[in-house]
Each structure stands twice: as C-alpha cells, then as structure tokens.
PyMOL Python script that loads the backbone (N, CA, C, O; Angstrom):
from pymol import cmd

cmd.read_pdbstr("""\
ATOM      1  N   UNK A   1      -8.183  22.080  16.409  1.00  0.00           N
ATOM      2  CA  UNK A   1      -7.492  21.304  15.395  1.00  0.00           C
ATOM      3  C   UNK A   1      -8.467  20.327  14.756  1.00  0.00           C
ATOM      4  O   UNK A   1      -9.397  19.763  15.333  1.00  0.00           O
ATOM      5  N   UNK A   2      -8.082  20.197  13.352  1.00  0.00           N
ATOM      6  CA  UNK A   2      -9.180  19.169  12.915  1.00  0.00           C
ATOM      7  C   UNK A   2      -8.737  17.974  12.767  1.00  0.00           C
ATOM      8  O   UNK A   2      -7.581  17.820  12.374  1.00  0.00           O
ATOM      9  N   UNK A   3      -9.573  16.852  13.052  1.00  0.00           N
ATOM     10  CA  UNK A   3      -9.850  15.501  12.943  1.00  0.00           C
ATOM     11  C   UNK A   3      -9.114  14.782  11.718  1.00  0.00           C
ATOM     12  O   UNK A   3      -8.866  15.413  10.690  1.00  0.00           O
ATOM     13  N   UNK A   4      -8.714  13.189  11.897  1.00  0.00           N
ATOM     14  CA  UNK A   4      -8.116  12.496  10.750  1.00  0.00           C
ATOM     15  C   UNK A   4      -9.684  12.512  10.054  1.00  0.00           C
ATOM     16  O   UNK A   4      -9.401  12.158   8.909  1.00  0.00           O
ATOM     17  N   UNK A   5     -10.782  12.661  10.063  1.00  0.00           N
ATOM     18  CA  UNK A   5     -12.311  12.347  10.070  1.00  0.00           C
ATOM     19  C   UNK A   5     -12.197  13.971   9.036  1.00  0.00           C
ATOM     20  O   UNK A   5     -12.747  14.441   8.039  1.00  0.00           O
ATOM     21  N   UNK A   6     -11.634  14.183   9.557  1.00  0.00           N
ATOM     22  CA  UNK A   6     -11.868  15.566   9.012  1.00  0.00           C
ATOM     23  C   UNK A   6     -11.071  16.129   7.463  1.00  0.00           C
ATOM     24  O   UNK A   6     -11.346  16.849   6.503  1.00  0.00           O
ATOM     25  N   UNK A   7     -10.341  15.580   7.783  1.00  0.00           N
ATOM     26  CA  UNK A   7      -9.256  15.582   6.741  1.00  0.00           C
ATOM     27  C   UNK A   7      -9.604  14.683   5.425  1.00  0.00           C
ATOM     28  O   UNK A   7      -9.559  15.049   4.251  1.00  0.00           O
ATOM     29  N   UNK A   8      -9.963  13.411   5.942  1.00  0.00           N
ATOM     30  CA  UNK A   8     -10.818  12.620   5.038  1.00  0.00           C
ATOM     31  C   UNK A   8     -11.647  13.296   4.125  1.00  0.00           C
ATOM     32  O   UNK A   8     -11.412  13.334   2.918  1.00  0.00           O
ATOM     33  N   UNK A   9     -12.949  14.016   4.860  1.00  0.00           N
ATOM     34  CA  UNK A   9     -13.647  14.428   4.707  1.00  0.00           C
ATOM     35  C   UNK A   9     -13.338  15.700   3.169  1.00  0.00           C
ATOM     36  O   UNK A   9     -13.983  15.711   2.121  1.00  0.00           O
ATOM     37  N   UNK A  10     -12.283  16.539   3.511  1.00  0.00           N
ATOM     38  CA  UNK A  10     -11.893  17.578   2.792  1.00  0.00           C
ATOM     39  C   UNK A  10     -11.335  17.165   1.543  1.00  0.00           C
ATOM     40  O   UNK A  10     -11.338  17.921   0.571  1.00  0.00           O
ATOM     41  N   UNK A  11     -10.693  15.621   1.496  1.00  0.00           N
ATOM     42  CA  UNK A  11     -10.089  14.925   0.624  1.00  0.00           C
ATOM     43  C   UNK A  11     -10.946  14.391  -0.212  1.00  0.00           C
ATOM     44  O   UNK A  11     -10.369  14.096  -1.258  1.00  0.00           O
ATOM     45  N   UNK A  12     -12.367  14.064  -0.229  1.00  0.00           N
ATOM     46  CA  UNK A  12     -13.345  13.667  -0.610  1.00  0.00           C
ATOM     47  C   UNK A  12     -14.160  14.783  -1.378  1.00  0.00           C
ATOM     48  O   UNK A  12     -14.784  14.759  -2.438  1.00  0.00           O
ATOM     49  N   UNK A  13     -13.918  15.769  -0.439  1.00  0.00           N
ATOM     50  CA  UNK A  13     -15.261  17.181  -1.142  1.00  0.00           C
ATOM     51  C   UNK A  13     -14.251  17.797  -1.897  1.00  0.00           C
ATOM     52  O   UNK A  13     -14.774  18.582  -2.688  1.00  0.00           O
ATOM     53  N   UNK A  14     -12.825  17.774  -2.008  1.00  0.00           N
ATOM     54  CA  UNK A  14     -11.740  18.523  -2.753  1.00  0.00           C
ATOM     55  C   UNK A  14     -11.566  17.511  -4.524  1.00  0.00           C
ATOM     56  O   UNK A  14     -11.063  17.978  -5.546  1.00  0.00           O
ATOM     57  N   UNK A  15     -11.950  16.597  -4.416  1.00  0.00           N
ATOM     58  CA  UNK A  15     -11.065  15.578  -5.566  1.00  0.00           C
ATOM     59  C   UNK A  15     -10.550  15.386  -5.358  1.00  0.00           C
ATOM     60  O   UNK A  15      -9.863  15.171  -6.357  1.00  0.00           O
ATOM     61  N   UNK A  16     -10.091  15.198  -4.641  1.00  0.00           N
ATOM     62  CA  UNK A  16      -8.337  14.218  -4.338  1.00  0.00           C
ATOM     63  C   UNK A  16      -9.211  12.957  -5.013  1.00  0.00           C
ATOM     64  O   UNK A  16     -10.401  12.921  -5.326  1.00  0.00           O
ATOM     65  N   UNK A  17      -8.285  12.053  -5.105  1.00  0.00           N
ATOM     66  CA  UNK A  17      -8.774  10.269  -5.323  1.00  0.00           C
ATOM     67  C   UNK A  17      -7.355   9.471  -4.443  1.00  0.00           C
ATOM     68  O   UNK A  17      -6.150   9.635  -4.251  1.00  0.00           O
ATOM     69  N   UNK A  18      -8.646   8.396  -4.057  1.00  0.00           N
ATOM     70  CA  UNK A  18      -8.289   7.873  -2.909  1.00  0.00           C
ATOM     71  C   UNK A  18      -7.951   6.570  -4.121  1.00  0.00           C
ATOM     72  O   UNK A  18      -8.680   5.984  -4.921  1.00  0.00           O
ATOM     73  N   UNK A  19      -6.610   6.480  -3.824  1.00  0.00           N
ATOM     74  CA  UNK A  19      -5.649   5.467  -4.676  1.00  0.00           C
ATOM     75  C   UNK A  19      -4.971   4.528  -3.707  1.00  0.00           C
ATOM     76  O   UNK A  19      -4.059   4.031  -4.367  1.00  0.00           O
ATOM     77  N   UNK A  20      -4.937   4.018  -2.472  1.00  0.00           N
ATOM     78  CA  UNK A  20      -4.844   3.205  -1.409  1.00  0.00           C
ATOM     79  C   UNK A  20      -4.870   3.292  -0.524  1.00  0.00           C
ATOM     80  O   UNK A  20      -4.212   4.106   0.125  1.00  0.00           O
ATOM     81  N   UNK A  21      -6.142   1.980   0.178  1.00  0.00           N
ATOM     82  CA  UNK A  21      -6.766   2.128   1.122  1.00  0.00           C
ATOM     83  C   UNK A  21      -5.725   0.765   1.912  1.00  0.00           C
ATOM     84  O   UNK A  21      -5.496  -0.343   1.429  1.00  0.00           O
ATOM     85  N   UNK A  22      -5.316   1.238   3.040  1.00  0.00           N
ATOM     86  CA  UNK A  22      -4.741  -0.308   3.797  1.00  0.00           C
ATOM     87  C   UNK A  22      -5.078   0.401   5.271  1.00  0.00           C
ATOM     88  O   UNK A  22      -6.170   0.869   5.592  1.00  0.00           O
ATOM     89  N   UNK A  23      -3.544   0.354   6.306  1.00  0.00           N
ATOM     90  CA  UNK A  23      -3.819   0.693   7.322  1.00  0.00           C
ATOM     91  C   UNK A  23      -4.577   2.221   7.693  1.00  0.00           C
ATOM     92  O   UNK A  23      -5.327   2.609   8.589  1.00  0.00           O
ATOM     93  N   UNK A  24      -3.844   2.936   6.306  1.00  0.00           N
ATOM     94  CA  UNK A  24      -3.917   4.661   5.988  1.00  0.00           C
ATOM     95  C   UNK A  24      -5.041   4.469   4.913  1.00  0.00           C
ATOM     96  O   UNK A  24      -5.416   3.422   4.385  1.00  0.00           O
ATOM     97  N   UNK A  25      -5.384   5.473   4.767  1.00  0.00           N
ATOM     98  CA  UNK A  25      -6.003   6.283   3.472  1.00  0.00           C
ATOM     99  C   UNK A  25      -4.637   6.970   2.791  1.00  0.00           C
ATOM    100  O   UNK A  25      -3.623   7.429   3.317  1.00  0.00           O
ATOM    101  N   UNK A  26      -5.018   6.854   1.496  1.00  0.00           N
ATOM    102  CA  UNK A  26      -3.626   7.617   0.872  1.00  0.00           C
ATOM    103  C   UNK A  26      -4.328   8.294  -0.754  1.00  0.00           C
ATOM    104  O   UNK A  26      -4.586   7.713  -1.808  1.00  0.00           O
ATOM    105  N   UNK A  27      -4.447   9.580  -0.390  1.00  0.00           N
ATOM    106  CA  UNK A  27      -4.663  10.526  -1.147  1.00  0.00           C
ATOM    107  C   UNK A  27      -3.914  11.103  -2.693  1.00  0.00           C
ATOM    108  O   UNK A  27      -2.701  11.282  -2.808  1.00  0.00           O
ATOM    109  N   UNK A  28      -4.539  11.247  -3.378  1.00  0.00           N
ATOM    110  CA  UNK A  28      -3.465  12.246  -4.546  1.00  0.00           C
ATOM    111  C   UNK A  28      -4.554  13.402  -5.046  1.00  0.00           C
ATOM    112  O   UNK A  28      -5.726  13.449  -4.672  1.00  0.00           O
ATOM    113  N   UNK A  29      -3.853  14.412  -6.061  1.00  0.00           N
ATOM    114  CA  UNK A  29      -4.596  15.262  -6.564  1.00  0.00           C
ATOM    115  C   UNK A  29      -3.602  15.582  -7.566  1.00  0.00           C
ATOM    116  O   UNK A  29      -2.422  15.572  -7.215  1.00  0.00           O
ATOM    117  N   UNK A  30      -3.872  15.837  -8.637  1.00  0.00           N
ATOM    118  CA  UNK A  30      -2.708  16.154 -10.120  1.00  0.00           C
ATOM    119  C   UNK A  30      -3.781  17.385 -10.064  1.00  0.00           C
ATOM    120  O   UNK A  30      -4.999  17.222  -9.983  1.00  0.00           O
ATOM    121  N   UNK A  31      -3.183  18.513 -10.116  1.00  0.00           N
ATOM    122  CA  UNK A  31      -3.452  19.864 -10.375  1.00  0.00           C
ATOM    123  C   UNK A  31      -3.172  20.285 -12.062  1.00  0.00           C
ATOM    124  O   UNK A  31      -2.506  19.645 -12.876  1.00  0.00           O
ATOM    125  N   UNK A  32      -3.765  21.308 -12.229  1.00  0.00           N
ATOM    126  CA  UNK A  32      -4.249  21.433 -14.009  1.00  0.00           C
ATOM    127  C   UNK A  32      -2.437  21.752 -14.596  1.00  0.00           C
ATOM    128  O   UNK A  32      -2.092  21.761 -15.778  1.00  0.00           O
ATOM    129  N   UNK A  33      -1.620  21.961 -13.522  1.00  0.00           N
ATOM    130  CA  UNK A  33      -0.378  22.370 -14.274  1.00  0.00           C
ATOM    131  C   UNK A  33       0.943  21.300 -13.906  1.00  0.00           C
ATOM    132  O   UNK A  33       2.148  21.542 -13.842  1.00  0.00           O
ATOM    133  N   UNK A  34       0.057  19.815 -13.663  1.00  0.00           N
ATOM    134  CA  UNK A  34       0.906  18.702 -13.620  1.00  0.00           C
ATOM    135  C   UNK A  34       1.222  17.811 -12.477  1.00  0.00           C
ATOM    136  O   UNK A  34       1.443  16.607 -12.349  1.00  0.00           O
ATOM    137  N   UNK A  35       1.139  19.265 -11.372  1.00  0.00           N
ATOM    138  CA  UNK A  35       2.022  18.930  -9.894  1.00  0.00           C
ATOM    139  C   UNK A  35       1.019  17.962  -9.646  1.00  0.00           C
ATOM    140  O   UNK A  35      -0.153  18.007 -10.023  1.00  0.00           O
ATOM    141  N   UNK A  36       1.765  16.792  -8.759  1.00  0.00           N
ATOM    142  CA  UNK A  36       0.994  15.679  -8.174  1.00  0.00           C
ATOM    143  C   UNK A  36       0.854  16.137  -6.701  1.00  0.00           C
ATOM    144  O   UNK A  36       1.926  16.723  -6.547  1.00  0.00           O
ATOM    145  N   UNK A  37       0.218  16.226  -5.568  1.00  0.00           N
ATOM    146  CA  UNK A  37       0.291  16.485  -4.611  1.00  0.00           C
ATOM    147  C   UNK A  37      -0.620  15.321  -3.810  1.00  0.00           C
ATOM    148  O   UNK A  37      -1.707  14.880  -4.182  1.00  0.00           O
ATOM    149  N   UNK A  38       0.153  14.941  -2.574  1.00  0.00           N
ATOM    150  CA  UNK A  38      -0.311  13.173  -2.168  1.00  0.00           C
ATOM    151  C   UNK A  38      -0.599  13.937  -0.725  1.00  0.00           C
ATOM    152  O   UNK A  38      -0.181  15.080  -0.537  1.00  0.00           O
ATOM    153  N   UNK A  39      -1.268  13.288   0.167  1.00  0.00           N
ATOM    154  CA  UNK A  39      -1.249  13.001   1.379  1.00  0.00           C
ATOM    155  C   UNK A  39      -1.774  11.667   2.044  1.00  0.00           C
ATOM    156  O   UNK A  39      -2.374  10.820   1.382  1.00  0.00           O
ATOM    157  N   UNK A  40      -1.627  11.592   2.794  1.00  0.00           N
ATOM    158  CA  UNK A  40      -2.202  10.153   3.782  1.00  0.00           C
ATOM    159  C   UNK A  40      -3.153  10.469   4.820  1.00  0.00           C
ATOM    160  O   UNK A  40      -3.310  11.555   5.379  1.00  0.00           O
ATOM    161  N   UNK A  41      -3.636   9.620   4.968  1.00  0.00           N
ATOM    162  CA  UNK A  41      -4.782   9.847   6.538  1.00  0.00           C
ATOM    163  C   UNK A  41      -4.804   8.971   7.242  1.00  0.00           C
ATOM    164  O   UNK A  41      -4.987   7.932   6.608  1.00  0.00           O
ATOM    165  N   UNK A  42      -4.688   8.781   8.521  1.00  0.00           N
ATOM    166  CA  UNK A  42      -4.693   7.960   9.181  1.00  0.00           C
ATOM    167  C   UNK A  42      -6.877   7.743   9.615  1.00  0.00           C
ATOM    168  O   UNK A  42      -7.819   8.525   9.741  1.00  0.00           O
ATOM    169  N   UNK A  43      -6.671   6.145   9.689  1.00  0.00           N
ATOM    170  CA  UNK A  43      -8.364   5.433  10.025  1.00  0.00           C
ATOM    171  C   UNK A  43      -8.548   5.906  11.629  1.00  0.00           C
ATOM    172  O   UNK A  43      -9.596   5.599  12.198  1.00  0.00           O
ATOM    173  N   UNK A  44      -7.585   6.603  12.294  1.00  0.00           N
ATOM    174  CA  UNK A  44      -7.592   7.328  13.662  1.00  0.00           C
ATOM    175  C   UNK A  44      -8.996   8.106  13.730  1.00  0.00           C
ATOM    176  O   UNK A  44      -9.537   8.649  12.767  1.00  0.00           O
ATOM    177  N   UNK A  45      -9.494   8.061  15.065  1.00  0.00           N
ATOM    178  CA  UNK A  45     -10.013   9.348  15.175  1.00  0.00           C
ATOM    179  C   UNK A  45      -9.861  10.298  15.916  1.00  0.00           C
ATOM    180  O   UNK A  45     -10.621  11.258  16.037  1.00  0.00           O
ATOM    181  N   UNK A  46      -9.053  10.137  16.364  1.00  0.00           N
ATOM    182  CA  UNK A  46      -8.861  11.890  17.207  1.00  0.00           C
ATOM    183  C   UNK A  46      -8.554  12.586  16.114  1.00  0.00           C
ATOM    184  O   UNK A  46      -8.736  12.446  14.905  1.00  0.00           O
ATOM    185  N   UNK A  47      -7.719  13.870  17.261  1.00  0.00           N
ATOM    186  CA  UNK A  47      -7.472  15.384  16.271  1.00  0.00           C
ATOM    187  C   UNK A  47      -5.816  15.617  15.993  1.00  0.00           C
ATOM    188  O   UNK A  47      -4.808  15.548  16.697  1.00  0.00           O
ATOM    189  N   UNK A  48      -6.021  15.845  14.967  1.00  0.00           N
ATOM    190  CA  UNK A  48      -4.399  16.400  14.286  1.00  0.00           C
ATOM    191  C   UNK A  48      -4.150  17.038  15.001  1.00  0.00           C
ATOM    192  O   UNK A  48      -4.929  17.862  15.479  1.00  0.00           O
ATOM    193  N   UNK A  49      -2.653  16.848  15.421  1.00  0.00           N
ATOM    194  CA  UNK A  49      -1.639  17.725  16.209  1.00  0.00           C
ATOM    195  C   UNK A  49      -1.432  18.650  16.094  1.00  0.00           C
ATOM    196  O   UNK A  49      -1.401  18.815  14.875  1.00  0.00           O
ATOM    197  N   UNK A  50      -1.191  19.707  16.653  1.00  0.00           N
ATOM    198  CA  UNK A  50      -0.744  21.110  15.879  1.00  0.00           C
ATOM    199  C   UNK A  50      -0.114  21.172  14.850  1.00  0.00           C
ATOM    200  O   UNK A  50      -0.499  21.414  13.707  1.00  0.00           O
ATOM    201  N   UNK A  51       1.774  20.751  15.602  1.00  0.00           N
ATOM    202  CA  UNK A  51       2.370  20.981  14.142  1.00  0.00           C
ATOM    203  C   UNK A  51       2.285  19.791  13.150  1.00  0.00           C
ATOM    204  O   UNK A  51       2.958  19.983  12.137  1.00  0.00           O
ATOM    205  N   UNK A  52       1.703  18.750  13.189  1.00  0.00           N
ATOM    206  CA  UNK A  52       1.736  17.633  12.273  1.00  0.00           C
ATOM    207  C   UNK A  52       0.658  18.363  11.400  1.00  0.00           C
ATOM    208  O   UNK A  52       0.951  18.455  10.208  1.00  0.00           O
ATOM    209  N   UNK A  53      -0.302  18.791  11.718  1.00  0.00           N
ATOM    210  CA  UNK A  53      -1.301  20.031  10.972  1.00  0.00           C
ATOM    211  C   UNK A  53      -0.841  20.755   9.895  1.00  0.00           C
ATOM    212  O   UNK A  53      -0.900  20.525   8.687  1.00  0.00           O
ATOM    213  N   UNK A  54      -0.230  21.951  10.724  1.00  0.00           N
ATOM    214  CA  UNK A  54       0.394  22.836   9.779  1.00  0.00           C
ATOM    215  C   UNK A  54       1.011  22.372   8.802  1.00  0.00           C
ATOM    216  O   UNK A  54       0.705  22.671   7.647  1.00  0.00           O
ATOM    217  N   UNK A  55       2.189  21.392   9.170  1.00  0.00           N
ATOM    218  CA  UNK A  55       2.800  20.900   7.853  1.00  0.00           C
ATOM    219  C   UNK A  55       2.261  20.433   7.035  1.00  0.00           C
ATOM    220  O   UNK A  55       2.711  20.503   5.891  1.00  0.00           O
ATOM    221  N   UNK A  56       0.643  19.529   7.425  1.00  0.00           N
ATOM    222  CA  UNK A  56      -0.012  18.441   6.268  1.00  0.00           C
ATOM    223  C   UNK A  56      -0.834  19.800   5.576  1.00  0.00           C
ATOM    224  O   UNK A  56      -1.008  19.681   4.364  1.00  0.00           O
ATOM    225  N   UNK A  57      -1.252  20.811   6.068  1.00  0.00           N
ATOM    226  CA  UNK A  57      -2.061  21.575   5.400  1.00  0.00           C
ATOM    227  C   UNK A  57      -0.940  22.618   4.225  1.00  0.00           C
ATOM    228  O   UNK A  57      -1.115  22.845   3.028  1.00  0.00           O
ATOM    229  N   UNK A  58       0.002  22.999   4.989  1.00  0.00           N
ATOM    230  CA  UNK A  58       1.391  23.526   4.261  1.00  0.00           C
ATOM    231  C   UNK A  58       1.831  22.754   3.058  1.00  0.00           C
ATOM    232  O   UNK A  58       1.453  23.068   1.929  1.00  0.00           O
ATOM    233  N   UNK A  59       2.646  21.721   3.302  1.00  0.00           N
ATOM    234  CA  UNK A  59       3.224  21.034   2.420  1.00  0.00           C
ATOM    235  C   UNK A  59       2.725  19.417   1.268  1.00  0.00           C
ATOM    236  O   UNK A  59       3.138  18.868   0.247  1.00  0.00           O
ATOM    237  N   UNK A  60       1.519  19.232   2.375  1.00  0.00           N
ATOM    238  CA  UNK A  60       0.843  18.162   1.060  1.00  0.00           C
ATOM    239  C   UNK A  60      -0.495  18.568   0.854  1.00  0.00           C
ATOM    240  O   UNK A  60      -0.982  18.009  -0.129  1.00  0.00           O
ATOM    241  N   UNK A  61      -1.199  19.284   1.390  1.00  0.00           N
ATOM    242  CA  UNK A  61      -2.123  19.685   0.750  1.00  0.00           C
ATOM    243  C   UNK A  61      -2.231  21.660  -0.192  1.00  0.00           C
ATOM    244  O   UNK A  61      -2.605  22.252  -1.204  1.00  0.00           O
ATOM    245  N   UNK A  62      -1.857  21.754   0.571  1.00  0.00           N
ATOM    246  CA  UNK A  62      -0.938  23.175   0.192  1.00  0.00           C
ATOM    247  C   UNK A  62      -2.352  24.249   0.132  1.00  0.00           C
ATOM    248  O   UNK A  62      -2.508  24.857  -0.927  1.00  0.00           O
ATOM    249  N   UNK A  63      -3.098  24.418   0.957  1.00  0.00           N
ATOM    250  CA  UNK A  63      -4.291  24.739   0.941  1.00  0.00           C
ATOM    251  C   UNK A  63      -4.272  25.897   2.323  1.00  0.00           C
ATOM    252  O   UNK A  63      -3.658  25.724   3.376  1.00  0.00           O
ATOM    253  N   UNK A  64      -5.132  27.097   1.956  1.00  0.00           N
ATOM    254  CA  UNK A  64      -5.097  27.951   3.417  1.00  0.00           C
ATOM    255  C   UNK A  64      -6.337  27.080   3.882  1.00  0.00           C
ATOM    256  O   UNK A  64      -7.092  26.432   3.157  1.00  0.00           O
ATOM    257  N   UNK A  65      -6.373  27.225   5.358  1.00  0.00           N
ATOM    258  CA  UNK A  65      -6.986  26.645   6.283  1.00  0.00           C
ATOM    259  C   UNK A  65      -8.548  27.238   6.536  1.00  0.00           C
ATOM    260  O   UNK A  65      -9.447  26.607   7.093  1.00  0.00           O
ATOM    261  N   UNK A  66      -8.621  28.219   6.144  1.00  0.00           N
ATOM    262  CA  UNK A  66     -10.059  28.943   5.685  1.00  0.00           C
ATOM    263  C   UNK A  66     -10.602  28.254   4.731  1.00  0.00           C
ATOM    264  O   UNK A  66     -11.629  27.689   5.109  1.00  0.00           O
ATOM    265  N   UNK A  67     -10.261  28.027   3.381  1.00  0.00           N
ATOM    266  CA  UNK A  67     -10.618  26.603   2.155  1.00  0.00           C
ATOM    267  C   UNK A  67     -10.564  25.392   3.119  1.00  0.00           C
ATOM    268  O   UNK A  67     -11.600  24.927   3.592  1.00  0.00           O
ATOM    269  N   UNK A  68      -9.714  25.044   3.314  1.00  0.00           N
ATOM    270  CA  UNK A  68      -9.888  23.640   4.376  1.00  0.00           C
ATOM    271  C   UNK A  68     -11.577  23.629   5.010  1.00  0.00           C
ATOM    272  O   UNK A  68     -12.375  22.772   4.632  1.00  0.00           O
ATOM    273  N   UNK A  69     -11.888  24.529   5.843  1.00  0.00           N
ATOM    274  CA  UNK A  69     -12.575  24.335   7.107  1.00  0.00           C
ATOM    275  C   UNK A  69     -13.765  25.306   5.937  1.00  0.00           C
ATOM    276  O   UNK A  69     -13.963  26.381   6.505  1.00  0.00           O
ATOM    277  N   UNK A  70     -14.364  25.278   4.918  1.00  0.00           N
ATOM    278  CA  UNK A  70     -15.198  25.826   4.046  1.00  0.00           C
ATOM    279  C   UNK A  70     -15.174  24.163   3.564  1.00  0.00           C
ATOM    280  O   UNK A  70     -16.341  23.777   3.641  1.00  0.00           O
ATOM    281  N   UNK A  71     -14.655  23.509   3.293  1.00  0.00           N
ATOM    282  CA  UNK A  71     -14.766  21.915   2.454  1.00  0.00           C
ATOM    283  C   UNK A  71     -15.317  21.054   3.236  1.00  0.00           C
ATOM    284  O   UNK A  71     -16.110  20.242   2.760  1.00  0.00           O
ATOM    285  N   UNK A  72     -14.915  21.057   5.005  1.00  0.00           N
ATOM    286  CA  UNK A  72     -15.447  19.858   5.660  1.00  0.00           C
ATOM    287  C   UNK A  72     -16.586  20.520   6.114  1.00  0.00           C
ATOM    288  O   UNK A  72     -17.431  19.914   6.773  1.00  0.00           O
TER     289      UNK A  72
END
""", "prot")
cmd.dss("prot")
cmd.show_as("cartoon", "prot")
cmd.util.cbc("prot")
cmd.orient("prot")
C-alpha cells in the first residue's frame, strides 16, 4: 500500500494544486471537461489502508493504480 508521502508525491507530479495547507494537504484538479476532482492528504506518514486506498484512488482521484505508482 502506498504512503500519505506517497500520495503527496503523485499529487505534485500529476497537477493537482495544492489549495490548502493546515492540518491536511488538500488537493484539486479541474480536468479539460470541467469536472473538479479534490482529495486530501494527511502530513501522516505511514501507509494507506487498504480500503481507505481503493476508495481515494477510485473516487477522488479516479486514476488506475498502474498511473498512480508510474507518477510517484
């Protein structure tokens, strides 16, 4: 499983823009056909949970996990 370090990381080499920084990192990306798509990161460093994973890679980043792990 990959890292909040890691995730960062992909959010950075992807474009996302990092639009607030407090306890979290908090991510966006406006895609060429409008959709806004956000995520958060925690300043943690261990490793993403399984299913807290799947869903952040599923539903806010919306990315297969092969692109993911090609970015960090």
């Amino acid at each position: 499983m990959p890292s909040w370090k890691d995730l960062k990381r992909f959010c950075d080499h992807d474009g996302w823009e990092l639009y607030k920084n407090t306890d979290h990192y908090f991510y966006r990306k406006t895609m060429d056909d409008g959709t806004l798509k956000r995520t958060k990161v925690s300043k943690g460093s261990g490793q993403i949970q399984s299913k807290l994973w799947r869903l952040i890679l599923q539903h806010q980043l919306q990315v297969e996990e092969g692109y993911f792990n090609k970015l960090i």
